[in-house]
Structure formats: structure tokens, C-alpha cells
N, C-alpha and C positions, 0 to 999 in steps of 0.2 A: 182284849186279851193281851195285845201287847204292852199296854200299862199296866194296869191294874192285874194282870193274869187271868186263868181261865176260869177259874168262881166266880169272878168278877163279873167276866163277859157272858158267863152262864146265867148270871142272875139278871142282867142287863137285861138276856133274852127274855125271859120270865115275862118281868117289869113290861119288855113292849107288847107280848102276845095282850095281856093281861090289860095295857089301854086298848089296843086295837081290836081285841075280841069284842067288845059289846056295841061296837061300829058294824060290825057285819053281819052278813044272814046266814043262815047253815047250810044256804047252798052255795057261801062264797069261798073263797079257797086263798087262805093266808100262808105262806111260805118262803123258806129259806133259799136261797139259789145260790149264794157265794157266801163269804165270811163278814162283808158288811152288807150286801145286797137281798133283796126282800121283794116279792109278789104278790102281789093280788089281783085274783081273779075271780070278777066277778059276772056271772052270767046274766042275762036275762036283766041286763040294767036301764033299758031306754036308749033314747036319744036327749039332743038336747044339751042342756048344761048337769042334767044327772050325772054323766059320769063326771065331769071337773067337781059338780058339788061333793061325791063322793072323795075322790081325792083329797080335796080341801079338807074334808073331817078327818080324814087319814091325817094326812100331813100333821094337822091343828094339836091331834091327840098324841104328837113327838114333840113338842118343843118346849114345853117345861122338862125341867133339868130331871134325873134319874138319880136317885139317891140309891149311890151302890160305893159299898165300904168305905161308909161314911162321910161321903164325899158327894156333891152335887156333878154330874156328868150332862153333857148336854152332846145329843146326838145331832146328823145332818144328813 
């Protein structure tokens, strides 16, 4: 938002529900909590390294860059 403006960061958001959506289940709960900070909650996940594997997909599916107005953007 503060670069690029609020369309910008609007579409940014888009862009991430839109990789991290088809990482989760419908009983898991993806959300917003502050202006860069982000949640997930996910129920009923094991023990184990299930939850760090889980994580790691999350994570993995941010770090190719976001093409937003025109411009490659890479989150953290």
C-alpha cells in the first residue's frame, strides 16, 4: 500500500488468497489480522511434522515474486 498504493495492495491480496487457497481444506481458516500479518488455522491437523509440513507449503507457495502493476513484488 505504501508503494505501489491501495489497488495495488488490494490485488496483492487477491494474488495470495488465490495461491494459498488450494493448500487448505474447508475446514481451515485463512485470514487477515493486521495490514501485513496473516493466519491460519488449521483444526484437526495431527502431530508430528504435519503441522511444520503444512507450514512449509504455505510458506513455499509466497515466494515467487507477485506480479502486481507490472512490476515483480516479492513478499516476506
Amino acid at each position: 500500500n505504501d508503494t505501489l498504493g491501495h489497488a495495488a495492495g488490494d490485488d496483492l491480496l487477491r494474488q495470495v488468497v488465490r495461491r494459498v487457497g488450494p493448500h487448505l481444506r474447508a475446514s481451515d481458516i485463512f485470514g487477515r489480522i493486521g495490514s501485513d500479518e496473516f493466519a491460519v488455522i488449521v483444526p484437526d491437523l495431527g502431530t508430528g511434522q504435519e503441522p511444520a509440513n503444512v507450514a512449509r507449503k504455505l510458506v513455499d507457495t509466497l515466494v515467487a515474486p507477485f506480479r502486481i502493476s507490472g512490476q515483480d513484488v516479492f513478499i516476506g
